[in-house]
TORNU-396008 format. One record per residue (C-alpha): residue number from 1; residue in three letters; x, y, z. Coordinates in nm, 4 decimals. Layout:
<nodes>
+-----+-----+----------+----------+----------+
:   k :   r :        u :        v :        w :
+-----+-----+----------+----------+----------+
: NUM : ALA :        X :        Y :        Z :
...
+-----+-----+----------+----------+----------+
</nodes>
This chain:
<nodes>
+-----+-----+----------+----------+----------+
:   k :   r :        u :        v :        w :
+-----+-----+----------+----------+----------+
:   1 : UNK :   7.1793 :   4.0213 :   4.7201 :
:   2 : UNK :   7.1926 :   4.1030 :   5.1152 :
:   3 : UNK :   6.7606 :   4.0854 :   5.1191 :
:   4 : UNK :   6.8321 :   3.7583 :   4.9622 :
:   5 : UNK :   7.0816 :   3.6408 :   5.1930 :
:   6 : UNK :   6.8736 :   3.7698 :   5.4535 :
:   7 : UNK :   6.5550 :   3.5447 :   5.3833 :
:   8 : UNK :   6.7892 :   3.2400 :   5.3449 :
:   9 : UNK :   6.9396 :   3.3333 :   5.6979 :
:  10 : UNK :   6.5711 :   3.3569 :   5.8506 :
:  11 : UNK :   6.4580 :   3.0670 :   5.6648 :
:  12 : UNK :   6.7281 :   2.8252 :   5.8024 :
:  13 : UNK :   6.9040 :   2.7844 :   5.5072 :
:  14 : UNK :   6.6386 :   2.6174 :   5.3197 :
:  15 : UNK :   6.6411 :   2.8610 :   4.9863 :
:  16 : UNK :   7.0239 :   2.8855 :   4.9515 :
:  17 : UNK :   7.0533 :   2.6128 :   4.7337 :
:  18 : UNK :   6.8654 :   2.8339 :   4.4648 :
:  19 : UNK :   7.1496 :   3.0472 :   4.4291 :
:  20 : UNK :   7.4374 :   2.8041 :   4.4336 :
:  21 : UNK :   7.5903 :   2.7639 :   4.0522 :
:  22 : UNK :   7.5175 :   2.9857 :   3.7864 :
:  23 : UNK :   7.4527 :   3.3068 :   4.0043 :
:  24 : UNK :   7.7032 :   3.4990 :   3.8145 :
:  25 : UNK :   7.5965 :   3.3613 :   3.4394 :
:  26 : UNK :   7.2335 :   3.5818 :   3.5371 :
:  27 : UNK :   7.1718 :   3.8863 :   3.4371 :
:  28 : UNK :   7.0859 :   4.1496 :   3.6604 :
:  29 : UNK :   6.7426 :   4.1126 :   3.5741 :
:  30 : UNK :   6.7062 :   3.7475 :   3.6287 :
:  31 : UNK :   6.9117 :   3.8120 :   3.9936 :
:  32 : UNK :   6.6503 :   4.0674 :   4.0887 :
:  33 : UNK :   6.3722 :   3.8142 :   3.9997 :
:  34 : UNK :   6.4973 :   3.5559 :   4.1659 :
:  35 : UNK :   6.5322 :   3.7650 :   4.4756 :
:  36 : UNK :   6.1909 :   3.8519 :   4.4583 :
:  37 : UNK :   6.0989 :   3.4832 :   4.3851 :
:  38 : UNK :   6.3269 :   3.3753 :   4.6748 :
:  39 : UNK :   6.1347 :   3.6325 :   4.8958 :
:  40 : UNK :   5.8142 :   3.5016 :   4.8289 :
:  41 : UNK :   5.8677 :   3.1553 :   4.9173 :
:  42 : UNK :   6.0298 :   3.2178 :   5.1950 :
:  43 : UNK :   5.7021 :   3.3373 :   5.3495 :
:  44 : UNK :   5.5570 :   3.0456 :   5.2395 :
:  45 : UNK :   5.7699 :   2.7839 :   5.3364 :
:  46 : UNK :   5.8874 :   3.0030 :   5.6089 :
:  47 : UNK :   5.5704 :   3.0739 :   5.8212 :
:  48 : UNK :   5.7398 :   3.1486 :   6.1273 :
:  49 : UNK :   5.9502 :   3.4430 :   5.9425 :
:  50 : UNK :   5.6140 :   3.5838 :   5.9229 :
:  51 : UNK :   5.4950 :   3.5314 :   6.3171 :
:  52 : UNK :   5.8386 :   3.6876 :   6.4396 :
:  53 : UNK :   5.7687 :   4.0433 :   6.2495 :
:  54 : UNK :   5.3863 :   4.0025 :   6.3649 :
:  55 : UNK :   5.3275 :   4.2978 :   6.4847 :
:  56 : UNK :   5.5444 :   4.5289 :   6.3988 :
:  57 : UNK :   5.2991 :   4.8531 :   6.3899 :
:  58 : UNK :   5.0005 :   4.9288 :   6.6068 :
:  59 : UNK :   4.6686 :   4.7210 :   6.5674 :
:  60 : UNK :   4.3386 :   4.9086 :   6.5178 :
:  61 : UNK :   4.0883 :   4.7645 :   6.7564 :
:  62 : UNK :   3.7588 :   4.8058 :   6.6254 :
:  63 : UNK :   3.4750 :   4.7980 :   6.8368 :
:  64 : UNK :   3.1372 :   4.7313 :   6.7737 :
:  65 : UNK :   2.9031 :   4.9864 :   7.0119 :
:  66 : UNK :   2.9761 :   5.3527 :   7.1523 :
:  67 : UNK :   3.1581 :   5.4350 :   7.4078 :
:  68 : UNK :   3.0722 :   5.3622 :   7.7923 :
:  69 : UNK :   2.8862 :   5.0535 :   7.6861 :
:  70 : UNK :   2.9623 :   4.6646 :   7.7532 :
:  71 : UNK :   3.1624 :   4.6073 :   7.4685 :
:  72 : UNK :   3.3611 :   4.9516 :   7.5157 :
:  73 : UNK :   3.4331 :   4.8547 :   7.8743 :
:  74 : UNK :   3.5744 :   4.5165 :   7.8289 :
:  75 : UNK :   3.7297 :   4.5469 :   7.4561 :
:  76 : UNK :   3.9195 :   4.8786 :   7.6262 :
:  77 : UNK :   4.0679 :   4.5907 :   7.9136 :
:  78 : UNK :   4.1742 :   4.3526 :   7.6599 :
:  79 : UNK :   4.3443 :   4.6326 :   7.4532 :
:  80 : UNK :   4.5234 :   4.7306 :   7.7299 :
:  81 : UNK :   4.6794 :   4.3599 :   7.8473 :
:  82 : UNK :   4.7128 :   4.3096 :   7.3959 :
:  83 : UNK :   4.9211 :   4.6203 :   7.3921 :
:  84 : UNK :   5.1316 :   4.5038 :   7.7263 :
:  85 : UNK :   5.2319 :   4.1626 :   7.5964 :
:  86 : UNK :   5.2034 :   4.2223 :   7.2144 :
:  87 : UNK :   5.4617 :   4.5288 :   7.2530 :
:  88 : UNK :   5.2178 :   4.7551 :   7.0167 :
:  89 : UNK :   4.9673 :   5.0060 :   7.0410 :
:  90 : UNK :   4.6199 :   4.8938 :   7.0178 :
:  91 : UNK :   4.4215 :   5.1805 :   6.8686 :
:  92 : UNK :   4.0451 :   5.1336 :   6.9916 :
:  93 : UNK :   3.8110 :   5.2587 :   6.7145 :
:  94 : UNK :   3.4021 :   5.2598 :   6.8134 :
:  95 : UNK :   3.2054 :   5.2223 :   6.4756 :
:  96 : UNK :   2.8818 :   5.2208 :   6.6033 :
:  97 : UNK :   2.5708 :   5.1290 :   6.4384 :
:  98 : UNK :   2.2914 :   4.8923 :   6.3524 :
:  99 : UNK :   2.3560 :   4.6439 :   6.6387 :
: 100 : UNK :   2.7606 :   4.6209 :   6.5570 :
: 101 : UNK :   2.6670 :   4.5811 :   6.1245 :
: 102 : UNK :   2.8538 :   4.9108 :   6.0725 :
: 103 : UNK :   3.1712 :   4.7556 :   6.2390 :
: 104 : UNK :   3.1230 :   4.4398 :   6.1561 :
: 105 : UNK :   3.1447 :   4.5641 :   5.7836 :
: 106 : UNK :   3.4194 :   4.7499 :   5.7911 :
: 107 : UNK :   3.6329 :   4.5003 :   5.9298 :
: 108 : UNK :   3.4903 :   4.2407 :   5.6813 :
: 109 : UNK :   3.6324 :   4.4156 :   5.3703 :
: 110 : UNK :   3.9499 :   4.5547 :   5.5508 :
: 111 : UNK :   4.2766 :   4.4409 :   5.4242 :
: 112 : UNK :   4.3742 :   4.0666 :   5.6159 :
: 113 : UNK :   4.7000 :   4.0903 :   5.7961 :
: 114 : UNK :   4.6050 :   4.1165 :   6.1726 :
: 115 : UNK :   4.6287 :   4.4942 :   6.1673 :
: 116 : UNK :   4.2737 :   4.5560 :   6.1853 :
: 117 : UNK :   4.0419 :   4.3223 :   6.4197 :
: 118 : UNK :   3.7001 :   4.3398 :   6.5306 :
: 119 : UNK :   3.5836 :   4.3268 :   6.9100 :
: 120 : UNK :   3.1867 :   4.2352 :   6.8647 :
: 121 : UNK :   2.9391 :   4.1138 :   7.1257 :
: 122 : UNK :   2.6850 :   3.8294 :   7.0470 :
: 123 : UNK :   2.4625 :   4.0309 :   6.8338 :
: 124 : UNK :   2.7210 :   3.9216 :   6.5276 :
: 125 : UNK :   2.5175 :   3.6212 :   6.5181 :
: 126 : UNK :   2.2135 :   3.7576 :   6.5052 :
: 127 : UNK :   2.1627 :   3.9554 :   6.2626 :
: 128 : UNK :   2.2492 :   3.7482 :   5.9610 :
: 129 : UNK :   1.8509 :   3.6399 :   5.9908 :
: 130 : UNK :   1.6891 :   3.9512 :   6.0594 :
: 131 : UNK :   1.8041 :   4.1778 :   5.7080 :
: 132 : UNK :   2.0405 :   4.1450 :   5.4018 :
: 133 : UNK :   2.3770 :   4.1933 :   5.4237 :
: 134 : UNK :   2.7084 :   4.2834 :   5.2175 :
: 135 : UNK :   2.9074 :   4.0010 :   5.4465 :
: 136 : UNK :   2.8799 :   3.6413 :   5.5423 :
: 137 : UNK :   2.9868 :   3.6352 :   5.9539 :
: 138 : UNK :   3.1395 :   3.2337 :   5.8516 :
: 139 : UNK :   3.3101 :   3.2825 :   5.5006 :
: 140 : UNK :   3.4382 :   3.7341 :   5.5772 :
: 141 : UNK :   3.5214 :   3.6229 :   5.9210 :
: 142 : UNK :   3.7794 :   3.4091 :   6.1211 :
: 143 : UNK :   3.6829 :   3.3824 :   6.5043 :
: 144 : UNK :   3.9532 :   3.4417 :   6.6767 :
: 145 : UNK :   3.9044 :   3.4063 :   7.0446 :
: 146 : UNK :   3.5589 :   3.4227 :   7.2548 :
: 147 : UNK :   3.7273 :   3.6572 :   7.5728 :
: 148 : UNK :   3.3911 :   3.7314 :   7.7373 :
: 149 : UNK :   3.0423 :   3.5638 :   7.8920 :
: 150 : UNK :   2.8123 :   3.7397 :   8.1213 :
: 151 : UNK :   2.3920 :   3.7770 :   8.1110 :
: 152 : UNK :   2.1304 :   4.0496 :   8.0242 :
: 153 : UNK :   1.9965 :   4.1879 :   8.3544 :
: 154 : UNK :   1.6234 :   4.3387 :   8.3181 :
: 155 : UNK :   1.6354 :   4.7239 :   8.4730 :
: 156 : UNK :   1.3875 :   4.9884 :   8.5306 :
: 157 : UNK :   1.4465 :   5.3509 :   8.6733 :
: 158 : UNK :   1.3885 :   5.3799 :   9.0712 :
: 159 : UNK :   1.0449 :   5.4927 :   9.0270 :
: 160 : UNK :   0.9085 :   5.2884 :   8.8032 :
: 161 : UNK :   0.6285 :   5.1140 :   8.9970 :
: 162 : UNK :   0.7473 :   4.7624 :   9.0559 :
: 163 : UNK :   1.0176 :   4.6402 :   9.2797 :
: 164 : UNK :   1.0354 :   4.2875 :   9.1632 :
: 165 : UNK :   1.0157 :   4.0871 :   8.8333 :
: 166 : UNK :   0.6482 :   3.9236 :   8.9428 :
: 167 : UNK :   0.5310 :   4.3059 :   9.0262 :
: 168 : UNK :   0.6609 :   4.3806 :   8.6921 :
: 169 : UNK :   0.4880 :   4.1261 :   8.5060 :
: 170 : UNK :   0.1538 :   4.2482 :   8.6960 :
: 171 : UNK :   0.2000 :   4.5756 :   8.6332 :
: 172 : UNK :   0.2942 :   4.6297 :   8.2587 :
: 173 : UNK :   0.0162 :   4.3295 :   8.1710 :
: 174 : UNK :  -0.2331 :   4.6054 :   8.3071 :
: 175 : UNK :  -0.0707 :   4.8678 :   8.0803 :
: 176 : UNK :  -0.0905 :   4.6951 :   7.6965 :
: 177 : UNK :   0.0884 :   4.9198 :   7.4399 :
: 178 : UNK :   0.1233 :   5.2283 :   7.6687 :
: 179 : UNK :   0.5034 :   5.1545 :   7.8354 :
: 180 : UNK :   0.8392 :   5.0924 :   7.6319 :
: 181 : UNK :   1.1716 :   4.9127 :   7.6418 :
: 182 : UNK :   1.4981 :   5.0360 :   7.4856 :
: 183 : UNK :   1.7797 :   4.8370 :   7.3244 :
: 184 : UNK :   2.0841 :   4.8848 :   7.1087 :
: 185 : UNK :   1.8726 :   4.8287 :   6.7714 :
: 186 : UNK :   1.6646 :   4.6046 :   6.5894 :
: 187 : UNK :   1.8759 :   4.2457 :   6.6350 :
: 188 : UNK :   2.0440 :   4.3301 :   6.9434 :
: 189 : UNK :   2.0687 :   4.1297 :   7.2270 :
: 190 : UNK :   1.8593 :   4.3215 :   7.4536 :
: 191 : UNK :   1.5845 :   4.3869 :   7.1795 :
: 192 : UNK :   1.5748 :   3.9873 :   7.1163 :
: 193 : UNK :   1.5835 :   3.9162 :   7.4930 :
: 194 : UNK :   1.2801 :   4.1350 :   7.5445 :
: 195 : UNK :   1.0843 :   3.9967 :   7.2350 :
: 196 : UNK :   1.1403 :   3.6706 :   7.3739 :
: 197 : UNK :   0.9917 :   3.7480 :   7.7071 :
: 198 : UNK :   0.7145 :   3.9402 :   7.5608 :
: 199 : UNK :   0.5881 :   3.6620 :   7.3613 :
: 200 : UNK :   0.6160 :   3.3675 :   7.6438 :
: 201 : UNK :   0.4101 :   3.6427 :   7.9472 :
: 202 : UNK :   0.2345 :   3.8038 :   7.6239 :
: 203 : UNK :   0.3486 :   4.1578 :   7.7279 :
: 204 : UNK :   0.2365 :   4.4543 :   7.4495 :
: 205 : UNK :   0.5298 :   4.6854 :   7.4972 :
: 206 : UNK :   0.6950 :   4.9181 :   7.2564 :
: 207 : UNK :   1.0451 :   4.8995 :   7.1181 :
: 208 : UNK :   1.2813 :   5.2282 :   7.0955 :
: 209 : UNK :   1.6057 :   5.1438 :   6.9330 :
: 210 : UNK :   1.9288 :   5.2976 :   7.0251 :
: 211 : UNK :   2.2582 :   5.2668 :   6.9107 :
: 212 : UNK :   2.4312 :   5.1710 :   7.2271 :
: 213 : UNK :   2.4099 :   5.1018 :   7.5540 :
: 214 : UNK :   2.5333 :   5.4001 :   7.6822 :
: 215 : UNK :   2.2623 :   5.6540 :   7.5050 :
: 216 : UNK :   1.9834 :   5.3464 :   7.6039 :
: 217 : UNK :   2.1115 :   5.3930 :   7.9884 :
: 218 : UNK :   2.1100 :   5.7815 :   7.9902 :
: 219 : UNK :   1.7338 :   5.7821 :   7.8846 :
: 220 : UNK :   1.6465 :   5.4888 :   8.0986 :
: 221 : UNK :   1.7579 :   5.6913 :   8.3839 :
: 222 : UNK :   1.6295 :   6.0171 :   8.2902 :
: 223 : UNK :   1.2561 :   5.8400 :   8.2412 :
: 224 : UNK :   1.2644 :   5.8840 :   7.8709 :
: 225 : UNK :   1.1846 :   5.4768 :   7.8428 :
: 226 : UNK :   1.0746 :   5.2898 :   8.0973 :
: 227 : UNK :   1.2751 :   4.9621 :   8.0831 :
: 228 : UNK :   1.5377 :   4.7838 :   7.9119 :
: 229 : UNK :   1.7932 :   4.4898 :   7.8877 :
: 230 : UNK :   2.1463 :   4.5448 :   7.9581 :
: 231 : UNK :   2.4572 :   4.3859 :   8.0095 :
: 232 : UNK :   2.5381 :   4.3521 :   8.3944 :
: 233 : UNK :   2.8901 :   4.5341 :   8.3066 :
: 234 : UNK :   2.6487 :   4.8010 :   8.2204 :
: 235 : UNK :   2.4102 :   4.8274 :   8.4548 :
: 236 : UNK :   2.6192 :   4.7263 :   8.8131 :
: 237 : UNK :   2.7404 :   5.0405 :   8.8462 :
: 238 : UNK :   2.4164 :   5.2180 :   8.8315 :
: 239 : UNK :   2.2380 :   4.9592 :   9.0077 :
: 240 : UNK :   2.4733 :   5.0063 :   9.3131 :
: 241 : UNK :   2.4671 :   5.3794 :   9.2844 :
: 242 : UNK :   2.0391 :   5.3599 :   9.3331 :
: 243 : UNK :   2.0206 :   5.4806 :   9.0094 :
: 244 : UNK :   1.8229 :   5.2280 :   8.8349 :
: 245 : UNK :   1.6326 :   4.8871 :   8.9683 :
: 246 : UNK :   1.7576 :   4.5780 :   8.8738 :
: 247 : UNK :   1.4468 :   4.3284 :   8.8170 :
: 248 : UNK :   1.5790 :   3.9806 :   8.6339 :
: 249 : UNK :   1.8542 :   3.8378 :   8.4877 :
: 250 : UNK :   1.7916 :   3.6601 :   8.1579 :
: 251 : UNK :   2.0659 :   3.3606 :   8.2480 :
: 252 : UNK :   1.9607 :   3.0627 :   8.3611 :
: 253 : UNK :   2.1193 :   3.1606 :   8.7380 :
: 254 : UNK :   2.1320 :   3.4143 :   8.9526 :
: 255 : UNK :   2.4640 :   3.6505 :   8.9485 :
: 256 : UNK :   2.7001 :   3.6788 :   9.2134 :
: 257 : UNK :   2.7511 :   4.0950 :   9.1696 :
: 258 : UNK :   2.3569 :   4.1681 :   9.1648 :
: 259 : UNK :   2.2127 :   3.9453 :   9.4624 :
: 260 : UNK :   1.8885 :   3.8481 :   9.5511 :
: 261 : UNK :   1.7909 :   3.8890 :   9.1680 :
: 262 : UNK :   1.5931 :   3.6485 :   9.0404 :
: 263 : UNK :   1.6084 :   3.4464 :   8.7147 :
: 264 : UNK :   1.3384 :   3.4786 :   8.4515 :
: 265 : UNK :   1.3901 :   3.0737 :   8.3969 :
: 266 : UNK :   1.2463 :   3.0541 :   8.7692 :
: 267 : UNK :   0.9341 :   3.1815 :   8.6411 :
: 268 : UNK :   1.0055 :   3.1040 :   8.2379 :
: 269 : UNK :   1.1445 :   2.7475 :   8.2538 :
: 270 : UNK :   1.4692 :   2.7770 :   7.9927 :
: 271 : UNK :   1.4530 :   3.1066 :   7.9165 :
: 272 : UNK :   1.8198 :   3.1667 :   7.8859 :
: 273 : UNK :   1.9199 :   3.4480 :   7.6694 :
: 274 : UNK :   2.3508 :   3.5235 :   7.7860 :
: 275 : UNK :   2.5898 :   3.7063 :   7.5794 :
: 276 : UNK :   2.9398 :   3.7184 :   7.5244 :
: 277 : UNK :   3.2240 :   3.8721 :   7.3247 :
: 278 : UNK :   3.4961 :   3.7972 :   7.0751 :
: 279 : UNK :   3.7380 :   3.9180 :   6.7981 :
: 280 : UNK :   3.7158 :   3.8229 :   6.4880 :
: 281 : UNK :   3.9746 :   3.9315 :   6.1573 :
: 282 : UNK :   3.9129 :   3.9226 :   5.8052 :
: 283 : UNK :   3.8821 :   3.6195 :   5.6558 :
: 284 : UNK :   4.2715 :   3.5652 :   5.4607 :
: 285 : UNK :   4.4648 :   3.6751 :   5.7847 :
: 286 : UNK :   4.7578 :   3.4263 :   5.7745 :
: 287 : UNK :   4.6727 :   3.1620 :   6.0107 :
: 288 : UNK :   4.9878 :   3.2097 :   6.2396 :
: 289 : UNK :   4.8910 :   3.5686 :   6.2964 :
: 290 : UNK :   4.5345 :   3.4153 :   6.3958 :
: 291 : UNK :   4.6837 :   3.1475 :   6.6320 :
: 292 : UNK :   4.9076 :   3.4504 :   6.7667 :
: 293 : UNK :   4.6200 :   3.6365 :   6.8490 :
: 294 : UNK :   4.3868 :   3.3663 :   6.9679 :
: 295 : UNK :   4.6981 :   3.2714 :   7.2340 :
: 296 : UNK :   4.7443 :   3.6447 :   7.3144 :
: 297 : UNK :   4.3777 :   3.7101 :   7.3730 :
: 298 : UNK :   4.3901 :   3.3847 :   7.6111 :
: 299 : UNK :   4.6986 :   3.5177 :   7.8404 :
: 300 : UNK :   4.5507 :   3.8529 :   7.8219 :
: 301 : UNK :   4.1424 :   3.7563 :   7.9482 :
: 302 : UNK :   4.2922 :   3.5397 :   8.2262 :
: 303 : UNK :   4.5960 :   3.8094 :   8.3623 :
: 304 : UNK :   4.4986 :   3.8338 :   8.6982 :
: 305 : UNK :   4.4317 :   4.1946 :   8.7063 :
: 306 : UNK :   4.2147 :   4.1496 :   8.3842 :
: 307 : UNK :   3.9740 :   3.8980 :   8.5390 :
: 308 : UNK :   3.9172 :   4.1094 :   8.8582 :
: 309 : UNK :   3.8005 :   4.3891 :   8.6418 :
: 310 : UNK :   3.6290 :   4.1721 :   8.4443 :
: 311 : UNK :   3.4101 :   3.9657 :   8.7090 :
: 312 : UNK :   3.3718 :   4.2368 :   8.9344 :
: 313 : UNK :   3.1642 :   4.4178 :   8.5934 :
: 314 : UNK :   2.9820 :   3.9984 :   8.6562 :
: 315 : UNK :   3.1502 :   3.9058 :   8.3199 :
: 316 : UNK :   3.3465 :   3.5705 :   8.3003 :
: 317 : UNK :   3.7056 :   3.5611 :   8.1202 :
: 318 : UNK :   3.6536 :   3.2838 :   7.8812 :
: 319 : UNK :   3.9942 :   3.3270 :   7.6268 :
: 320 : UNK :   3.9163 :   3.0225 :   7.3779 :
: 321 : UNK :   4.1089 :   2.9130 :   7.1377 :
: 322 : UNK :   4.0283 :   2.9796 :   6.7463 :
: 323 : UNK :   3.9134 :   2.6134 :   6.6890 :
: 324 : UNK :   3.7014 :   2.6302 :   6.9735 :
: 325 : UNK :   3.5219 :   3.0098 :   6.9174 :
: 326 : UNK :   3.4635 :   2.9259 :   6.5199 :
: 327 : UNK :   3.2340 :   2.5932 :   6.6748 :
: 328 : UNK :   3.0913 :   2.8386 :   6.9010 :
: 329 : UNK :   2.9774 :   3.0870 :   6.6583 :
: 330 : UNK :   2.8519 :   2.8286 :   6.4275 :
: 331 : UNK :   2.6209 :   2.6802 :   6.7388 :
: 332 : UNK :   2.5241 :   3.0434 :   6.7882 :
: 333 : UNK :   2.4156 :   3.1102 :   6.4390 :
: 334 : UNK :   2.2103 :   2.7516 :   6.4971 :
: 335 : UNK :   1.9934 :   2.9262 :   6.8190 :
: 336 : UNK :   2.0001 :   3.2709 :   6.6734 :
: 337 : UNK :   1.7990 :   3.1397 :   6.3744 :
: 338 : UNK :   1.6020 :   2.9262 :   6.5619 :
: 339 : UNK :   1.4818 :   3.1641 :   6.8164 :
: 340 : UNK :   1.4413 :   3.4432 :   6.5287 :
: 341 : UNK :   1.1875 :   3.2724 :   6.3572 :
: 342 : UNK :   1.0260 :   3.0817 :   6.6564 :
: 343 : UNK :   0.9212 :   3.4499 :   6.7957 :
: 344 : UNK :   0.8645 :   3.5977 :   6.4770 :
: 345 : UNK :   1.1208 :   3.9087 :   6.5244 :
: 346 : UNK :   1.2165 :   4.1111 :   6.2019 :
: 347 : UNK :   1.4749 :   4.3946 :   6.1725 :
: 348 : UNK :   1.2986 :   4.7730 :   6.1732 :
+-----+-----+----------+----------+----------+
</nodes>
């Protein structure tokens, strides 16, 4: 009787009067079942016994692109304040793939207890309307937190022929169907940010999918494509280095970290095409363990030492709550959809 006595202790008392009278008429049988029994309500009436044992074992981080990208950058910074404050290890898994789908999957039909979660970029809401899927991102999914914002930032290698987004507009216009872009598959953000542009200047260029950033950058600077869209955590570094030419920024304002870059909405009125970043768990995980992880994923985004790193790769720390990030993603499947069929772009 000492696991029963134990749930009653956790549970403030509130089971004990199941055992008072009777207890020694039962047989053994019937005093193991009602243990059992006992057990089992306790974590239902007894939510919090749950939350206090949550987690008691490392949490597998998976992540939705390869290494050295965006996502890998900033999911690696929030693992690192998670496993600080949460007292666990956060094993960081890349499952990379069809724009984040391979992830995305897995985590969708993993077991729901907060032991497995899913660090994805913006692309999750994209691809629900460009091919078939074995998930719904709304009914698999919870949202847990939104930690991340930033902007796509149009780059070229240093000796590609034009210096400035008007240049490049000039420039590829004379060359219809001969140049290319790169981007981290059909659905990505940087492949829907560049259909989107090609259809408003009515640009002919041809799309080589990737399954990252990092493989897209290596080839972009090597001169194997000739342009792309990339996150500014990805393309800062190389940017400052000489090692590629920043042209645009696909946000509706410029960016602090890459000055002097211009907007496509100055020449594109609304063309604003940001991403961002969040966790999601399978849908099931209690919803303690979600509001546990939503708060967690706040503190951790907004730790001072976080949000340096983070703005000075010219992300924001965002670190919403559950409520607010399952809104979000809903408004995001709204655009995603709209934008998808308003530029005609299908999956390859």
């Amino acid at each position: 009787m000492q696991f029963a006595s134990t749930i009653t202790c956790v549970c403030s008392g509130s089971l004990s009067s199941m055992f008072r009278g009777g207890r020694r008429s039962l047989s053994a049988r019937k005093r193991l079942r009602a243990v059992v029994v006992a057990a089992l309500a306790a974590i239902l009436l007894c939510p919090d016994a749950v939350l206090a044992q949550y987690p008691n074992k490392p949490i597998r981080m998976v992540i939705s692109f390869p290494p050295g990208g965006a996502a890998d950058i900033m999911g690696r910074i929030v693992a690192g304040k998670l496993r600080d404050s949460m007292g666990q290890p956060i094993v960081v898994d890349n499952k990379a793939g069809a724009a984040g789908v391979v992830a995305t999957e897995f985590v969708a039909h993993a077991t729901p207890d907060g032991y497995t979660i899913l660090y994805a970029a913006s692309t999750i809401t994209v691809y629900p309307w460009i091919q078939k899927l074995s998930f719904d991102v709304e009914k698999d999914l919870i949202a847990v937190s939104q930690t991340t914002a930033t902007t796509y930032v149009l780059v070229t290698a240093p000796k590609f022929p034009a210096s400035t987004f008007q240049e490049f507009l000039a420039y590829v216009k004379k060359q219809p169907g001969r140049l290319n872009y790169g981007s981290y598959g059909p659905g990505s953000g940087p492949h829907i940010t560049m259909e989107v542009l090609k259809n408003l200047a009515k640009l002919e260029i041809t799309h080589v999918p990737y399954k990252g950033s990092a493989p897209q950058l290596t080839d972009l600077i090597a001169g194997q494509i000739d342009m792309a869209f990339d996150t500014t955590a990805a393309v800062v570094p190389y940017v400052s280095a000489g090692r590629l030419k920043a042209l645009a920024v696909a946000g509706p304002q410029p960016i602090d970290v890459l000055p002097g870059v211009p907007p496509i909405a100055q020449t594109f009125p609304g063309f604003d095409m940001d991403s961002w970043q969040g966790v999601f768990v399978p849908a099931g995980t209690p919803k303690e363990v979600v509001a546990k992880l939503s708060a967690e994923l706040g503190k951790a985004v907004h730790a001072p030492d976080a949000a340096k790193l983070i703005r000075e790769r010219g992300f924001r720390p965002i670190g919403s709550s559950h409520e607010q990030f399952t809104d979000y993603v809903a408004a995001e499947l709204k655009k995603y959809e709209k934008v998808i069929r308003q530029n005609n772009i299908r999956g390859e």
